[in-house]
C-alpha positions as CSV (number, residue, x, y, z in Angstrom):
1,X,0.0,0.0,0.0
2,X,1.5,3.1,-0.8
3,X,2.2,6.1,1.6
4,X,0.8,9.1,1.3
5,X,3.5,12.0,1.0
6,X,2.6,15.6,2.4
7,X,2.9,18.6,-0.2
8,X,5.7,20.8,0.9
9,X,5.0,24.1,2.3
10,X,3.3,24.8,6.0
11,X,0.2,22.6,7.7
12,X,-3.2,23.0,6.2
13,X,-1.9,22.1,2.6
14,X,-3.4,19.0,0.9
15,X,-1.1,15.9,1.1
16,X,-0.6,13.9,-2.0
17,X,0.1,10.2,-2.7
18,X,2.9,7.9,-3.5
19,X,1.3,8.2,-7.5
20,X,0.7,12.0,-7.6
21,X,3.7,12.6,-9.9
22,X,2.3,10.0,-12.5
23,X,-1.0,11.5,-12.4
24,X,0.4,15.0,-13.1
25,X,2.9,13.3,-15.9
26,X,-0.1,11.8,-17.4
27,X,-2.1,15.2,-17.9
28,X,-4.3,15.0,-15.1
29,X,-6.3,17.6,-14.2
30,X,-5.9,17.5,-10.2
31,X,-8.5,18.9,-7.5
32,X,-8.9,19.1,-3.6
33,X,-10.7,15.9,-2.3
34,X,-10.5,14.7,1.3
35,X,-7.3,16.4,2.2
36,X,-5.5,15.1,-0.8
37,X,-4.6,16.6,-4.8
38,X,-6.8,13.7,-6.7
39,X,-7.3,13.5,-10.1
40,X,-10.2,14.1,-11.6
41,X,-10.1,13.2,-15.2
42,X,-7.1,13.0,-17.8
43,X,-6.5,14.9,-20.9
44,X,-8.6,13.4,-22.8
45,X,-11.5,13.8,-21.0
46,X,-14.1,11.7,-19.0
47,X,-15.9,10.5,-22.5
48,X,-12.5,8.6,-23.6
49,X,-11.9,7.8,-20.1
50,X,-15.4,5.5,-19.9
51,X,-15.1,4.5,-23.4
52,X,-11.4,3.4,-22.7
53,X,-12.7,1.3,-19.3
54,X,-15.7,0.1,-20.7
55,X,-13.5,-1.9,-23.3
56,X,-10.2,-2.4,-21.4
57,X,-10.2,-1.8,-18.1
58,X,-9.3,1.5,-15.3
59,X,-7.7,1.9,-12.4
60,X,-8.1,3.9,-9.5
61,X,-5.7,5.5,-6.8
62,X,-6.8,4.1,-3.6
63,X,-3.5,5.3,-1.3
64,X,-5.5,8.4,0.1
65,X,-8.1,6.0,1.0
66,X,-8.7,4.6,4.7
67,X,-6.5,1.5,4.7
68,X,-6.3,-0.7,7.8
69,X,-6.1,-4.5,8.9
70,X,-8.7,-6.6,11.0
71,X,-6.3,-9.3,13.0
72,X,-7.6,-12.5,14.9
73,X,-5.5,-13.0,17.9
74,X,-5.9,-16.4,16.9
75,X,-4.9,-16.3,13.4
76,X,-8.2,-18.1,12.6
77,X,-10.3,-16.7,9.8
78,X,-13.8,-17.6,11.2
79,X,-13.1,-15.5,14.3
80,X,-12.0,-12.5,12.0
81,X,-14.9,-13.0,9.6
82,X,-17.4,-13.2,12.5
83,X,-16.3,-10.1,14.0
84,X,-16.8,-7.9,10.7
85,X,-19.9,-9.6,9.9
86,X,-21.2,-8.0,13.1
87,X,-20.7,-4.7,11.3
88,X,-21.4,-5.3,7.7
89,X,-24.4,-7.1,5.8
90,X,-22.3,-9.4,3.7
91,X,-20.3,-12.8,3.9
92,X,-17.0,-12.5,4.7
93,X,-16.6,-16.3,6.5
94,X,-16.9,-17.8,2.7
95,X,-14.3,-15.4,0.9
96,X,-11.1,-17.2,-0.6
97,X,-7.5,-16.3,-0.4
98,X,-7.2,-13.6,-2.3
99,X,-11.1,-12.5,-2.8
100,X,-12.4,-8.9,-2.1
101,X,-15.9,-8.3,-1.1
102,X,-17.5,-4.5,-1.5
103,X,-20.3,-3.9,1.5
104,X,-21.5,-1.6,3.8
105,X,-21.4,0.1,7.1
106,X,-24.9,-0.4,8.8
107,X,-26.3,1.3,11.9
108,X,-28.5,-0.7,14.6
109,X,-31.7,-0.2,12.6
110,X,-29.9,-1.5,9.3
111,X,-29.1,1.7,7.5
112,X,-26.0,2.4,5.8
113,X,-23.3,4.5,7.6
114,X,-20.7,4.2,4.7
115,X,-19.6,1.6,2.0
116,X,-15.8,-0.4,2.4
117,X,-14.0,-2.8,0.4
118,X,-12.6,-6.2,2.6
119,X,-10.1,-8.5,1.1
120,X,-8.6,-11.7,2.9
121,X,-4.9,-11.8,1.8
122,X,-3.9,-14.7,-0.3
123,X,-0.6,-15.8,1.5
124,X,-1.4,-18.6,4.2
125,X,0.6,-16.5,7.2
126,X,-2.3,-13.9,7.2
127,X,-5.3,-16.4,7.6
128,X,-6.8,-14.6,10.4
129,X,-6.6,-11.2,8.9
130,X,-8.9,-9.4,6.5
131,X,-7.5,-6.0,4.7
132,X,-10.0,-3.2,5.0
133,X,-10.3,-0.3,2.6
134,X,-13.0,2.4,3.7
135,X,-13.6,6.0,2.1
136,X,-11.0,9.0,2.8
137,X,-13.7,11.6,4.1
138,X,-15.1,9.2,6.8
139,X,-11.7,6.9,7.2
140,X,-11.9,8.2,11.1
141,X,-15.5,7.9,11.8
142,X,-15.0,4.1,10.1
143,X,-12.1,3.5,12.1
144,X,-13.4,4.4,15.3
145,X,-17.3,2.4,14.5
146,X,-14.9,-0.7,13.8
147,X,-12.7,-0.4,17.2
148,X,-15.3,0.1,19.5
149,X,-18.0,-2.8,18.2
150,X,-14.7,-5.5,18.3
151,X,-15.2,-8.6,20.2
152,X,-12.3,-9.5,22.3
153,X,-9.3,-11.2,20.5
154,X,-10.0,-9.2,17.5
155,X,-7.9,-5.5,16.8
156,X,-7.8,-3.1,13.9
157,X,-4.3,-1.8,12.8
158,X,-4.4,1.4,11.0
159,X,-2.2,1.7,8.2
């Protein structure tokens, strides 16, 4: 996962991330969003940009994003997929090595606080850890919802 870098200059000044100079490089145009320089479409413009995913594919800079690691004490998956199912409506006790799963955030009465991406690693030393990817604006918010609803046995590591 790469690290975000600060801008120079004083505090108060958005932070970019490890890819900011390839963004810039490839003519992107770049704009404030959750603290960080993003881009927000290429020089081609957003037309080309659907066009070129729709038939090949897209990717997206996900280092300013909320990244952090769910960690059975155990090293058991079941206990770490139990203990996010608690928070999120989707099966994460049936994904495989390597598998990512998009889902929500719900509140007590079912509705949705925020959206996340889980992944459980594919290398068999992390079997009781899932990799959790939540959205930059709310990555605190998430972080803290996640630590305080944890079962005993279970912690969240921030990246």
């Amino acid at each position: 996962m790469p690290a975000e870098q600060p801008s120079p200059g004083g505090s108060g000044e958005l932070s970019r991330t490890a890819l900011f100079d390839r963004h810039v490089a490839l003519g992107a145009k770049m704009v404030p969003f959750a603290g960080y320089e993003m881009p927000v479409q290429y020089r081609l413009g957003v037309l080309k940009e659907h066009l070129w995913t729709r038939e090949k594919a897209g990717l997206f800079d996900v280092s300013h994003m909320g990244q952090a690691i769910l960690i059975a004490d155990d090293g058991r998956h079941e206990t770490v997929a139990r203990a996010i199912e608690a928070l999120v409506p989707a099966d994460a006790l049936n994904l495989k090595p390597g598998q990512q799963r998009y889902t929500q955030f719900t509140n007590a009465d079912g509705g949705i606080m925020d959206d996340l991406m889980m992944t459980r690693p594919a290398a068999a030393d992390r079997g009781g850890q899932l990799v959790l990817v939540v959205n930059a604006a709310c990555k605190e918010q998430d972080f803290a919802h996640i630590a305080s609803n944890l079962p005993a046995g279970v912690r969240l590591e921030i990246q």
